[in-house]
DRENMILUM-345371 format. One line per field, with one value per atom (N, C-alpha, C): atom name; residue number from 1; x, y, z. Coordinates in pm, whole numbers. Each point is the difference from the previous one (the first is absolute). Layout:
N
atome CA/...
num NUM/...
east X/...
north Y/...
up Z/...
This chain:
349
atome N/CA/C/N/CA/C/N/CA/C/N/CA/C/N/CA/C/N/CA/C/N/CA/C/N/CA/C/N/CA/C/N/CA/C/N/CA/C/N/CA/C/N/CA/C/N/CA/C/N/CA/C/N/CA/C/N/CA/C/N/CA/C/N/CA/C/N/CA/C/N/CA/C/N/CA/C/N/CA/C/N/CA/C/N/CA/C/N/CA/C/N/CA/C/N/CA/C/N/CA/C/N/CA/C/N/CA/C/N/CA/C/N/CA/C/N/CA/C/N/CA/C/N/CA/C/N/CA/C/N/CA/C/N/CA/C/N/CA/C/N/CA/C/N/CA/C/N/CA/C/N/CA/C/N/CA/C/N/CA/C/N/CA/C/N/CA/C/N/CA/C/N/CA/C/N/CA/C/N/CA/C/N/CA/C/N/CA/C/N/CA/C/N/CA/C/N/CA/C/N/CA/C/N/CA/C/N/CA/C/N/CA/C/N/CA/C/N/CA/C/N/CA/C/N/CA/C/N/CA/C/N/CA/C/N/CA/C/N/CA/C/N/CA/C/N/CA/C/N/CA/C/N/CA/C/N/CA/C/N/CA/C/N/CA/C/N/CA/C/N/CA/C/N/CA/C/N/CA/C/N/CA/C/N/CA/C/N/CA/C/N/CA/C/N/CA/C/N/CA/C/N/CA/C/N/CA/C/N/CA/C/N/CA/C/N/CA/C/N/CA/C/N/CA/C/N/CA/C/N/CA/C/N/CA/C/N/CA/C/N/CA/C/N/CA/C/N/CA/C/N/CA/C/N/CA/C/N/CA/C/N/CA/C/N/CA/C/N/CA/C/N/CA/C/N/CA/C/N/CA/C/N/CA/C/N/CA/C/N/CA/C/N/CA/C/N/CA/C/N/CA/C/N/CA/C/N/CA/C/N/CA/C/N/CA/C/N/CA/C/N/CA/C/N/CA/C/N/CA/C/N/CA/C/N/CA/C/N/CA/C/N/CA/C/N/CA/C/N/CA/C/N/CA/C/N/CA/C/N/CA/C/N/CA/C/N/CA/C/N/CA/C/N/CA/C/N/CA/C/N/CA/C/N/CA/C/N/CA/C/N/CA/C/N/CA/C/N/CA/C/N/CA/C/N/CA/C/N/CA/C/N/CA/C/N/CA/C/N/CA/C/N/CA/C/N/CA/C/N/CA/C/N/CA/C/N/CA/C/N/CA/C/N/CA/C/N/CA/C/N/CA/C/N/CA/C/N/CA/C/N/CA/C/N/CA/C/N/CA/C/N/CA/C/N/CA/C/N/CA/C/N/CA/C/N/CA/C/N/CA/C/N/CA/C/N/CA/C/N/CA/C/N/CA/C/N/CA/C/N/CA/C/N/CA/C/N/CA/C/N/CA/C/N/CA/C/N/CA/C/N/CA/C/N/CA/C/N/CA/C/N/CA/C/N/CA/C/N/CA/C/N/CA/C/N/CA/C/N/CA/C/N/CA/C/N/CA/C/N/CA/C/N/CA/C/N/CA/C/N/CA/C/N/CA/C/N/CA/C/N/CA/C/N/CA/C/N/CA/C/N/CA/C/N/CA/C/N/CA/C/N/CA/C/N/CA/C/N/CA/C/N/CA/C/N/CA/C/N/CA/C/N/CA/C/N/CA/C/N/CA/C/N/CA/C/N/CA/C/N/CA/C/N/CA/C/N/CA/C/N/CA/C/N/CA/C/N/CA/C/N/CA/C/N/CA/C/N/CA/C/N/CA/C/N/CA/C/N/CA/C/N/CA/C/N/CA/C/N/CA/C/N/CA/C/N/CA/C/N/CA/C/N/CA/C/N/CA/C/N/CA/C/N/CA/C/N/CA/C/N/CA/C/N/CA/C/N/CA/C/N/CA/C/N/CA/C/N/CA/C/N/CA/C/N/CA/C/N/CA/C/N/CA/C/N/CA/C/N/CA/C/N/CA/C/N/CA/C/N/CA/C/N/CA/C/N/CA/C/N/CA/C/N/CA/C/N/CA/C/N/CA/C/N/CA/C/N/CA/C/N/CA/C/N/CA/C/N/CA/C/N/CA/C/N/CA/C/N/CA/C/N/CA/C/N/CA/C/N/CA/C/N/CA/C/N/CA/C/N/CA/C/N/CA/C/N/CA/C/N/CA/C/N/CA/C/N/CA/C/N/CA/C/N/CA/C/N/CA/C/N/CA/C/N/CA/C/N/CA/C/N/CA/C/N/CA/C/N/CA/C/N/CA/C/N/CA/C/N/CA/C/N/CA/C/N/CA/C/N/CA/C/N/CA/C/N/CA/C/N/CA/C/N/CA/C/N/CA/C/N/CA/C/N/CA/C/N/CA/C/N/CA/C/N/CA/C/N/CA/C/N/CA/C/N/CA/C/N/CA/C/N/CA/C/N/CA/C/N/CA/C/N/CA/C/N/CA/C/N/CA/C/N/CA/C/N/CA/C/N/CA/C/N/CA/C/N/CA/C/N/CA/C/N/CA/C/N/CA/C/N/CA/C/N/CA/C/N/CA/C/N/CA/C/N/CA/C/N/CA/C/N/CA/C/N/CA/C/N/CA/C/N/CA/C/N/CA/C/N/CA/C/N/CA/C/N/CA/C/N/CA/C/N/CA/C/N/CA/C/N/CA/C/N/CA/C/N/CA/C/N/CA/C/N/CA/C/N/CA/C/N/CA/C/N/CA/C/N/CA/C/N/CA/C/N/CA/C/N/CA/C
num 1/1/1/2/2/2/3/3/3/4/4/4/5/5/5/6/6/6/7/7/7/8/8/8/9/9/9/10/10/10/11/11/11/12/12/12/13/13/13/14/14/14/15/15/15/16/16/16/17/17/17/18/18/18/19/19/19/20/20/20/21/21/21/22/22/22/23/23/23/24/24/24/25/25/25/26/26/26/27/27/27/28/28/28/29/29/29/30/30/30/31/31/31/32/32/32/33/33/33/34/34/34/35/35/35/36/36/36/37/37/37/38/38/38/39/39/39/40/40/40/41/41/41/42/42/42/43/43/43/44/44/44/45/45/45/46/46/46/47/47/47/48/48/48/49/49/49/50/50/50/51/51/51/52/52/52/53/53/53/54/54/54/55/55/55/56/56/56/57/57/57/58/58/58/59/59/59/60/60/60/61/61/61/62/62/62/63/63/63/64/64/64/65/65/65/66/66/66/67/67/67/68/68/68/69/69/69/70/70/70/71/71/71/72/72/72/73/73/73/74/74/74/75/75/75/76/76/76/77/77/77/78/78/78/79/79/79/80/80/80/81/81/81/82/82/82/83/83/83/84/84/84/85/85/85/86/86/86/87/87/87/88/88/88/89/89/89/90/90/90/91/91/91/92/92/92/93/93/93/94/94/94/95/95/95/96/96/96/97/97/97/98/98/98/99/99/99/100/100/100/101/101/101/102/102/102/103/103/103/104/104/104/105/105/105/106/106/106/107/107/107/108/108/108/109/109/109/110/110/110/111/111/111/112/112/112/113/113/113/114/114/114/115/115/115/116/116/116/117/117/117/118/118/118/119/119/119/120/120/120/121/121/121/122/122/122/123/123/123/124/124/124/125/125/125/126/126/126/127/127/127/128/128/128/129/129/129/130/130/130/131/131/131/132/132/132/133/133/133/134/134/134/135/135/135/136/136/136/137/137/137/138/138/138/139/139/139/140/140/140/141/141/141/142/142/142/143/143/143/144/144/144/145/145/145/146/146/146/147/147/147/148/148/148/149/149/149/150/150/150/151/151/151/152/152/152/153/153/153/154/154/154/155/155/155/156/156/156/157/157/157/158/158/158/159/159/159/160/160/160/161/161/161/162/162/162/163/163/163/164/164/164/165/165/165/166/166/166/167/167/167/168/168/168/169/169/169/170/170/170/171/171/171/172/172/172/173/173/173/174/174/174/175/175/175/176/176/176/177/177/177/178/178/178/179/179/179/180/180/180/181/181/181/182/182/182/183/183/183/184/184/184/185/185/185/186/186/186/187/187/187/188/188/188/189/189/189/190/190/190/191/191/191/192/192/192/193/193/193/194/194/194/195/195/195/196/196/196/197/197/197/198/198/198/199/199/199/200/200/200/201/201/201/202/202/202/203/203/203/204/204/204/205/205/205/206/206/206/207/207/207/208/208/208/209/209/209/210/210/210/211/211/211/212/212/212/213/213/213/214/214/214/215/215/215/216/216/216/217/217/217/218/218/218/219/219/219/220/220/220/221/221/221/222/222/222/223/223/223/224/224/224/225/225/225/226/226/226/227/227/227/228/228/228/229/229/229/230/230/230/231/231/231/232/232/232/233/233/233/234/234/234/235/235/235/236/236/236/237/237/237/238/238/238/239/239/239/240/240/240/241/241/241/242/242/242/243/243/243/244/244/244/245/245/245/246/246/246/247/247/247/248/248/248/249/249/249/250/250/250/251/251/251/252/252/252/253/253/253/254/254/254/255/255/255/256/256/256/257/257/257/258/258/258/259/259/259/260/260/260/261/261/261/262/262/262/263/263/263/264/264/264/265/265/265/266/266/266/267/267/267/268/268/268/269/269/269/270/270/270/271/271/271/272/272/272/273/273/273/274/274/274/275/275/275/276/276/276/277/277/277/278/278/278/279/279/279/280/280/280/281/281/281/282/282/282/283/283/283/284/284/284/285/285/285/286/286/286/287/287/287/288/288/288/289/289/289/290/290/290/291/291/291/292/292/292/293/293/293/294/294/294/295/295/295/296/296/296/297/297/297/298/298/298/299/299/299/300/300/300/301/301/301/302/302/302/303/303/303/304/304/304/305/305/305/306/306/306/307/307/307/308/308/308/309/309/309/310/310/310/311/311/311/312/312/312/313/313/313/314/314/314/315/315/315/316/316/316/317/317/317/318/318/318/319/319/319/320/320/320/321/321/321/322/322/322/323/323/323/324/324/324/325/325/325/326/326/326/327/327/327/328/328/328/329/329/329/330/330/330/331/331/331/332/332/332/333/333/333/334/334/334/335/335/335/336/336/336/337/337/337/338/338/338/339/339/339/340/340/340/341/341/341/342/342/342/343/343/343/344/344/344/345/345/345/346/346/346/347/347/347/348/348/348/349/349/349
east 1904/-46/87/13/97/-37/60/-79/111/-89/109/-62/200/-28/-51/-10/13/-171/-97/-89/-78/20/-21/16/114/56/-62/-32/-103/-131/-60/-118/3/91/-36/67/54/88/-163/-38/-144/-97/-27/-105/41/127/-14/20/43/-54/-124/-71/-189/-9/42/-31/-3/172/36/-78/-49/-58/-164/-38/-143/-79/114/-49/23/28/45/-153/29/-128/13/-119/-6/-32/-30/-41/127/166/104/81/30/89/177/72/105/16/48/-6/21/121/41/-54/-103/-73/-141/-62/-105/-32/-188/-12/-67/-69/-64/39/40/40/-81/-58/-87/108/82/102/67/50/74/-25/53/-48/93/-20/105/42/78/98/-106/-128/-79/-85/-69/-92/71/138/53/51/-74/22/-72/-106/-89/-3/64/8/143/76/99/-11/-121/-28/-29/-61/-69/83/78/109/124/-7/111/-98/-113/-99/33/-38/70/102/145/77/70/-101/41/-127/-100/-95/72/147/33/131/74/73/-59/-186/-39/-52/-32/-70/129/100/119/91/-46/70/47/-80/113/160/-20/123/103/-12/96/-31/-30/-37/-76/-101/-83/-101/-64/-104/-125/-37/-161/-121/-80/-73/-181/49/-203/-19/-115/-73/-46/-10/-77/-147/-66/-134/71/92/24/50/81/65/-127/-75/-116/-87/-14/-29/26/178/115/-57/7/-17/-153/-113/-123/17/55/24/102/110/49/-89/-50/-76/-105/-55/-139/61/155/0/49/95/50/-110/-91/-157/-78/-15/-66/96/126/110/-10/-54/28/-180/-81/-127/-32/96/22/53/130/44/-46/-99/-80/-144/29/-146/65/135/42/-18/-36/-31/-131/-91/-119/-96/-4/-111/-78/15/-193/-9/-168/-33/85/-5/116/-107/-98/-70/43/115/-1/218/17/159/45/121/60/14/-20/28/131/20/148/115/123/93/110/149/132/-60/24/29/-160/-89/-90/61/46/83/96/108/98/-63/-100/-93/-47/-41/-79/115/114/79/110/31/38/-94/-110/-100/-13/3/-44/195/105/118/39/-14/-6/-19/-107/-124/134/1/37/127/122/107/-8/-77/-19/-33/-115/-64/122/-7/105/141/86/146/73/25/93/-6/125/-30/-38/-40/-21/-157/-60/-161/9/112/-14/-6/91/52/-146/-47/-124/-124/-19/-79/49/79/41/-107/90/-38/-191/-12/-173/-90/81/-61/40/94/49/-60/-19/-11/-206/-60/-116/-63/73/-54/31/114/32/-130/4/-136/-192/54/-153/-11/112/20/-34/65/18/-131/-120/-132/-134/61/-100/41/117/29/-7/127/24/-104/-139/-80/-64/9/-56/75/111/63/-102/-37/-119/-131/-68/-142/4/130/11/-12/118/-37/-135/-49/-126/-94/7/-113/7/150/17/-8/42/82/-101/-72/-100/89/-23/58/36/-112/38/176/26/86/154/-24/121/105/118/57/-98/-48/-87/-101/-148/-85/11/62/8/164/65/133/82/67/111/139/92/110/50/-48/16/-157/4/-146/37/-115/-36/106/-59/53/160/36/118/110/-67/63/79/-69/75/96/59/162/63/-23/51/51/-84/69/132/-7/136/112/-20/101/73/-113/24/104/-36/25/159/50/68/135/-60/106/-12/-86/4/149/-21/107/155/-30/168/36/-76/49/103/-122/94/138/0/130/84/-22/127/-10/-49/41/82/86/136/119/-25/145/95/4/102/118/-88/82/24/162/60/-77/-74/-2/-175/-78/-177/-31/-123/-20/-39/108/49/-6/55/45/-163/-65/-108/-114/-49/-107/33/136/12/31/-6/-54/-123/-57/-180/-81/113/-100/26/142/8/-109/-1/-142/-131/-42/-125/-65/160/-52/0/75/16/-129/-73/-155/-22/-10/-108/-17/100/58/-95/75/-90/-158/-43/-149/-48/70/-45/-63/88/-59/-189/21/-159/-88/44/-99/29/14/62/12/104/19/-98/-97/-25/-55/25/19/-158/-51/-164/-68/23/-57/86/112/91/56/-6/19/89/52/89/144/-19/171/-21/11/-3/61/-60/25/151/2/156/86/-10/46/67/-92/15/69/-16/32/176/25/135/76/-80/82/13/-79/56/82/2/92/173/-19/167/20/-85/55/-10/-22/-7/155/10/110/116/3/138/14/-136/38/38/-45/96/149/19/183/46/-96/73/-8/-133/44/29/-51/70/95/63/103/154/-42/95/3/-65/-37/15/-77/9/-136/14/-142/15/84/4/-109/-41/-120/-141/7/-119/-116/52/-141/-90/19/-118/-38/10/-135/-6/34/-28/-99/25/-107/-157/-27/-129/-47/85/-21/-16/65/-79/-117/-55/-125/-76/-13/-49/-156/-45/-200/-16/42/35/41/77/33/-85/-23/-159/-101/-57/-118/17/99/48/12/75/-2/-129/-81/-118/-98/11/-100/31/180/10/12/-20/-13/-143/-68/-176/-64/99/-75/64/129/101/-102/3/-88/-145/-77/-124/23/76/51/74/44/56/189/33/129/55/22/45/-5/-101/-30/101/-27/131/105/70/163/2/-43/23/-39/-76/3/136/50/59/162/-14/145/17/-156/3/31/-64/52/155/95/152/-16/-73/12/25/0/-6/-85/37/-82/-112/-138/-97/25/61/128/61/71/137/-81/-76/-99/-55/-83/-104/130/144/47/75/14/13/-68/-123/-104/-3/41/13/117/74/145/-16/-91/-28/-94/-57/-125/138/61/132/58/15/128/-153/-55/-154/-26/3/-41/129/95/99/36/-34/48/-103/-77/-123/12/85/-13/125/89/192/-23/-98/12/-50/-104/-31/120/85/99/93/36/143/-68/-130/-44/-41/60/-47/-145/-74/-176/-28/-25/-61/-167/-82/-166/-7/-85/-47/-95/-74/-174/26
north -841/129/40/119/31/33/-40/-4/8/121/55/-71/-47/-41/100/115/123/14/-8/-10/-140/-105/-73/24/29/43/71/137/95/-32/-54/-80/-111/-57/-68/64/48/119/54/69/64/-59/-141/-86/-36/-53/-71/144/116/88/79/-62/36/-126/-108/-146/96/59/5/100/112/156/-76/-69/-1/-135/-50/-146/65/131/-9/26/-68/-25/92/-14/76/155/57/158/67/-63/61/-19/93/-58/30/-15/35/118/79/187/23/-56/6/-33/-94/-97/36/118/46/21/-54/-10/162/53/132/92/107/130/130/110/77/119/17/99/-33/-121/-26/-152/2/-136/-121/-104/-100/-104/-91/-47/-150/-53/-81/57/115/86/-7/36/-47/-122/-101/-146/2/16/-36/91/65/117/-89/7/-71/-164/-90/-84/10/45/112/37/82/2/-60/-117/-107/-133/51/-57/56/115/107/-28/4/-92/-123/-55/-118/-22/74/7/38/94/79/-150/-34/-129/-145/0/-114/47/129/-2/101/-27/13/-125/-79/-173/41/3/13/92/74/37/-40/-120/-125/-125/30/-115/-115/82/-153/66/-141/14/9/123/11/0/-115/-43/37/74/-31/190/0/85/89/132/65/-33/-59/-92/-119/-46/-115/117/78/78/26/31/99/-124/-139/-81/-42/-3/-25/85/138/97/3/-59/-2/-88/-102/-144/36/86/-26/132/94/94/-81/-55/-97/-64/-112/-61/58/140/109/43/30/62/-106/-140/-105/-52/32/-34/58/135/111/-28/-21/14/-187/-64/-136/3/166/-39/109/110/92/-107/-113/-74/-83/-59/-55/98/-130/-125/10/-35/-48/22/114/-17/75/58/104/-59/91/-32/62/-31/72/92/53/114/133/-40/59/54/-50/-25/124/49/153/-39/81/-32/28/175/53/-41/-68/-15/3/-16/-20/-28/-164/-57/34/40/54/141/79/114/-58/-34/-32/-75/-99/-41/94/121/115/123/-13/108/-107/-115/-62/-11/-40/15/115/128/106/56/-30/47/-100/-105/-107/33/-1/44/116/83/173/-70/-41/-67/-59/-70/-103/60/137/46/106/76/145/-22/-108/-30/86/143/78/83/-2/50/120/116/168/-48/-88/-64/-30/-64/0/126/29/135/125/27/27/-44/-176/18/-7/35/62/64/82/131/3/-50/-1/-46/-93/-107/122/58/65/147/17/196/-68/-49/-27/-50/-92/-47/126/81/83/144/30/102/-114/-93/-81/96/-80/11/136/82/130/55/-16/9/18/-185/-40/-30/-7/-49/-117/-98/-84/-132/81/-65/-73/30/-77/-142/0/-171/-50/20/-64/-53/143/-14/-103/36/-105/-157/-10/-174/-51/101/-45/45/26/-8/-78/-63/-99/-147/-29/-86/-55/101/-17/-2/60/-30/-122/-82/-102/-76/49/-83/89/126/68/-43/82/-39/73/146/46/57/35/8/68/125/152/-7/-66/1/-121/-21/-88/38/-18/14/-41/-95/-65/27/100/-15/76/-16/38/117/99/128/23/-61/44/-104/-102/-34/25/138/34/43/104/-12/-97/-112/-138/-40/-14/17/41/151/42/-47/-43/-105/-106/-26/-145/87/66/81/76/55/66/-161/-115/-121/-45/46/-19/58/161/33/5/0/-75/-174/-14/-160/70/77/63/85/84/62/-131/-116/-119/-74/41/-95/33/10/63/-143/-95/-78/-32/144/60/54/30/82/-80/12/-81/46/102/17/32/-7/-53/148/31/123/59/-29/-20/126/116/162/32/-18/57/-22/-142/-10/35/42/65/133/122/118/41/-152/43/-18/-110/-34/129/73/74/155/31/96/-41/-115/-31/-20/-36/29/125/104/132/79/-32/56/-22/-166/-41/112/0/98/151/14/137/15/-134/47/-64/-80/9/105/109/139/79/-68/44/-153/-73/-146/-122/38/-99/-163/-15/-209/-34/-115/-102/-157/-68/-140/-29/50/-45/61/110/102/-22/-62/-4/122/137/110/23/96/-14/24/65/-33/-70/-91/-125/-90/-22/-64/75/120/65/-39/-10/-23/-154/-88/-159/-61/96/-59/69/101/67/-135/-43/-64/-147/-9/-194/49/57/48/31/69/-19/-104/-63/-156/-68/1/-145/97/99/41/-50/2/-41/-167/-46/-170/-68/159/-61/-13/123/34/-134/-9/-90/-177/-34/-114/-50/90/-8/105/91/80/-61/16/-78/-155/-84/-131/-49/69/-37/-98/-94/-86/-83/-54/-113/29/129/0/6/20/-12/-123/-99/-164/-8/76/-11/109/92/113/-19/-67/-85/-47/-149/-50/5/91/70/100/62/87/-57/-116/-74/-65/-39/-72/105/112/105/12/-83/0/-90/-135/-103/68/48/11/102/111/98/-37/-117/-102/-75/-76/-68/74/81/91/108/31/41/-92/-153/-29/-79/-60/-42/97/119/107/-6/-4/10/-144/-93/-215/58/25/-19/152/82/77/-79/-36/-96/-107/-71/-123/-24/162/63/-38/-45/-8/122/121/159/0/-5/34/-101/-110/-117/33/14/50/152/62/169/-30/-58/-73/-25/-132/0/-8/133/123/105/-13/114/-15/-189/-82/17/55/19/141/89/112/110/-19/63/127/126/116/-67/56/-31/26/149/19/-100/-61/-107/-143/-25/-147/59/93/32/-47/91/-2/-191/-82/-137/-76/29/-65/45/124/26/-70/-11/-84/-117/-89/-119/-62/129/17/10/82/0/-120/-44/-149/-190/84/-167/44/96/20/-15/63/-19/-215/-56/-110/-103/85/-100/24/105/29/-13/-45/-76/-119/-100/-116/29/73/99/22/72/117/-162/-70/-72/-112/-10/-106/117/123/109/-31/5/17/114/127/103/25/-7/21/210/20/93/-7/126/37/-55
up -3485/53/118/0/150/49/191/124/43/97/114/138/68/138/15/14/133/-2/-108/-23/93/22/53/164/32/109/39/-69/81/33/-118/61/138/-21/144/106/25/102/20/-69/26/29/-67/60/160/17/135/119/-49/78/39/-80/33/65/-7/96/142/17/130/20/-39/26/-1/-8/13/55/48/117/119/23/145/101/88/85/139/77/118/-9/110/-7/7/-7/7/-128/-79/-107/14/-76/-9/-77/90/-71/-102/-70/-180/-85/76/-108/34/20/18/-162/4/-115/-79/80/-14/81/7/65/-60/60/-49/-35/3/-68/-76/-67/-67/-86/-110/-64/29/45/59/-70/15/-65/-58/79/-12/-107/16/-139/-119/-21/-118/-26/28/-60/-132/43/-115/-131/-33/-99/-35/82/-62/-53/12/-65/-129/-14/-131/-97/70/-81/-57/115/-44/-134/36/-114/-121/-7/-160/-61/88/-13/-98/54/-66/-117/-37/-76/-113/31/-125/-57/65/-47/-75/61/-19/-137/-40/-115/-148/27/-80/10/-48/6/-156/-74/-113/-27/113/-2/38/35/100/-88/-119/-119/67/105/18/-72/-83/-110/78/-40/51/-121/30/-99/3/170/26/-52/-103/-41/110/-50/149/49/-71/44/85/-19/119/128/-44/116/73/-51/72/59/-42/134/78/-21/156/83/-40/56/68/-60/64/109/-31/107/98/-29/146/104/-102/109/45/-36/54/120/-20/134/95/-22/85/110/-88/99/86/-89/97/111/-56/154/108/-33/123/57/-88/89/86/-31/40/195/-67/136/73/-13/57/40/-53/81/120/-54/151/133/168/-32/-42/-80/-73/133/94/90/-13/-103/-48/-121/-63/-162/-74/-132/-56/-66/34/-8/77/89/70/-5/-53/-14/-84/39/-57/-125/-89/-151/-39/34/-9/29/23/37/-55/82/-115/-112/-5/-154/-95/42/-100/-40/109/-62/-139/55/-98/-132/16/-137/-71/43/-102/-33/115/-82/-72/23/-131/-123/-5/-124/-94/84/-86/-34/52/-10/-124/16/-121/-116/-19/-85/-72/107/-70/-72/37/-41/-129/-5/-101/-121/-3/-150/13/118/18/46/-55/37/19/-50/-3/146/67/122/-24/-79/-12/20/-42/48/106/73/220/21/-33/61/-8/-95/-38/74/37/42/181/14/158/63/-155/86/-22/-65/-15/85/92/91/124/17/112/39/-128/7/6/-107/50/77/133/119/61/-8/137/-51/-138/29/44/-43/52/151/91/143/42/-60/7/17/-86/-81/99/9/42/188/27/152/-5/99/30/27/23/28/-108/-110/-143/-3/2/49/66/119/48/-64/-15/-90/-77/-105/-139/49/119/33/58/59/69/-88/-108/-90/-77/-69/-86/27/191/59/118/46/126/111/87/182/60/-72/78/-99/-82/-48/-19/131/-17/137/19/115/137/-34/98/-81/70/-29/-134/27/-90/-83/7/-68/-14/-61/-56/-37/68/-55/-149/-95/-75/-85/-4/-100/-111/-63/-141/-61/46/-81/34/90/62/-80/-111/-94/-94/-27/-109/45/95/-5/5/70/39/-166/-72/-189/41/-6/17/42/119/30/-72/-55/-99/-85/-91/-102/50/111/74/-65/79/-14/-110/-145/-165/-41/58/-67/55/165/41/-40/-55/-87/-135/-58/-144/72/99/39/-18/114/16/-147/-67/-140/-54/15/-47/-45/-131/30/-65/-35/-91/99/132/108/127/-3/110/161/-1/182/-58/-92/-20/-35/67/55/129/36/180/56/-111/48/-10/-154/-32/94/75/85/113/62/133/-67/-76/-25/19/-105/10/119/87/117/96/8/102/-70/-89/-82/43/-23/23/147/67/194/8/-53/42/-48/-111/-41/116/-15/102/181/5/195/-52/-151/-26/-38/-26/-22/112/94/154/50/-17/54/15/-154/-27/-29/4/-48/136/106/74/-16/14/-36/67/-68/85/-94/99/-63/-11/124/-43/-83/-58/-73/-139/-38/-73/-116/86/-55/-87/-93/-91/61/112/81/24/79/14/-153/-83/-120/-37/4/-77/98/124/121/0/-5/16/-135/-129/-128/53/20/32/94/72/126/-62/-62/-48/-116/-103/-94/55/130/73/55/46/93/-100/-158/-88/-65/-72/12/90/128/91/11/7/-43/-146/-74/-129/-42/88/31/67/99/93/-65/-87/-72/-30/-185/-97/-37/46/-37/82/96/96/2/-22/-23/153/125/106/27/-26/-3/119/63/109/116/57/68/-60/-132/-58/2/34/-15/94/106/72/-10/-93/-28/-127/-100/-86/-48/94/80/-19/121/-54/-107/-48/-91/-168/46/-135/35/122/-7/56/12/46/22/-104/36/89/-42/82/158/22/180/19/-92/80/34/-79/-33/195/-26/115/140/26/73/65/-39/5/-20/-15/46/127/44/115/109/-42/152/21/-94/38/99/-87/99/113/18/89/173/-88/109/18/-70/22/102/-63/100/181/-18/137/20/-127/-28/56/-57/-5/133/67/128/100/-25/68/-4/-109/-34/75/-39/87/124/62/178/-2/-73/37/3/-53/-41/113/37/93/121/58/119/47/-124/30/46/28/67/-121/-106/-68/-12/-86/18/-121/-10/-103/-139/16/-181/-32/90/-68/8/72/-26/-118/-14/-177/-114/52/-134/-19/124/-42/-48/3/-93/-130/-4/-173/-25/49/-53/9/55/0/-82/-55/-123/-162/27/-137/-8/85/-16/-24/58/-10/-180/-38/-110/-122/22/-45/-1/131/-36/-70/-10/-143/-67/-51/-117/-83/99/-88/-18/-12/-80/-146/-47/-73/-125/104/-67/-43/94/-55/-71/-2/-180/-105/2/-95/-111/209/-71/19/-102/53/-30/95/-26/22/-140/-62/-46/5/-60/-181
């Protein structure tokens, strides 16, 4: 089956930059690496759309093996229990590490999070793939997932995201009383995403063609950011609300950056900096898993708090101590996870 470095690469390039964008500690951050801004969508909000989509991705390579003459033997009744089983441990992973550290009931613990996100818009994007293979069925149901959340919104107001979780989910098991960033209804675009990285898998399947489809996913990606700026106008981006700019927006922007690491790859065959984003990008659940749950002991334990003391003891401003602990959070994580990489163990749902 064929596998792209650049695919790997972007994933961990992207994973260990949510390490660094979201360990940073203290009431001071580092300005670039601010994670929310109320005018504009920031470079941290589009991580996770771009997971999603580096999920789609590789959903579209893993389930065209016969076209790389590897024999695929499991029936779509087996497909469809991979597919139950890895969404099952996707979701118990994320509500595992939404209970760390273990100091309430778990009556009481957020249900919503990342990897339960990514478990239900891999499940139902799956699902669609598997009976509806032909991308004119993504593409189709895009727009179905897109144009019918944005008149929901439209309808009913922003505020139904709410209602729905706290009627389905209860308060006590959201991030705040009345809302969730990661809830229910705000799923269904999140599909999209998935679906967005279904069909830039089929663009790069190209290997008949010496340079992939390198031109074609940086066309579509620079179209699909440019909707996105234009239905900004009237639908404003947002990551917590996961509006349909936003989605045309974030699918546009990983489509040009997986585009330019493909040039730079495999077109150019420039690989020598590639192994340490590698690295993680092949063990990618593995170091999120890891990573999010050693920022949660590590703040419990008063670690976080020790190290930024004492970063800051050098006179340092509170920006540049926050942002050494994220870098000291990339490289602790990064070095558990290269014994891993050089006995080529990779752990997956």
């Amino acid at each position: 089956m064929k596998r792209f470095l650049s695919l790997d690469v972007f994933r961990g390039m992207a994973l260990l930059l949510m390490i660094l964008l979201y360990n940073q500690w203290g009431d001071s951050v580092f300005a670039p690496l601010a994670l929310h801004k109320a005018d504009s969508v920031t470079l941290a909000e589009l991580l996770f759309p771009t997971f999603l989509f580096l999920m789609g991705a590789s959903m579209w390579f893993s389930s065209h093996r016969p076209l790389y003459g590897v024999r695929n033997t499991r029936t779509k009744t087996r497909q469809m229990g991979r597919i139950f089983r890895r969404t099952l441990i996707l979701f118990c992973l994320g509500l595992l590490l939404n209970w760390i550290p273990f100091e309430t009931y778990f009556a009481f613990v957020r249900l919503p999070g990342v990897l339960q996100r990514i478990a239900l818009a891999y499940f139902f994007a799956a699902v669609l793939t598997l009976y509806l293979p032909r991308i004119r069925a993504s593409v189709l149901s895009i727009c179905i997932l897109l144009v019918g959340y944005w008149l929901l919104l439209d309808s009913q107001g922003i505020e139904i995201i709410g209602r729905v979780d706290v009627a389905v989910l209860g308060s006590a098991h959201l991030l705040t009383p009345d809302f969730d960033p990661d809830g229910i209804l705000s799923t269904l675009p999140a599909i999209a995403s998935v679906l967005f990285g279904y069909i830039a898998g089929r663009l790069m399947d190209q290997p008949n063609s010496m340079s992939g489809g390198i031109g074609s996913l940086m066309v579509t990606g620079v179209l699909l950011a440019a909707a996105g700026l234009l239905l900004d106008l009237v639908s404003p981006m947002s990551r917590a609300w996961w509006t349909p700019s936003f989605v045309l927006f974030a699918a546009g922007c990983s489509m040009m950056v997986w585009s330019i690491l493909s040039f730079i790859i495999e077109y150019m065959q420039a690989q020598n900096w590639c192994e340490f984003f590698n690295l993680a990008g092949t063990n990618s659940l593995f170091v999120y898993c890891l990573s999010t749950a050693m920022a949660k002991f590590f703040a419990y334990w008063g670690v976080t708090q020790a190290v930024y003391g004492f970063y800051q003891s050098y006179h340092l401003p509170d920006a540049m101590a926050s942002l050494l602990w994220s870098v000291t959070m990339v490289i602790f994580c990064w070095l558990l996870v290269w014994p891993l990489y050089r006995a080529k163990l990779y752990i997956s749902a």
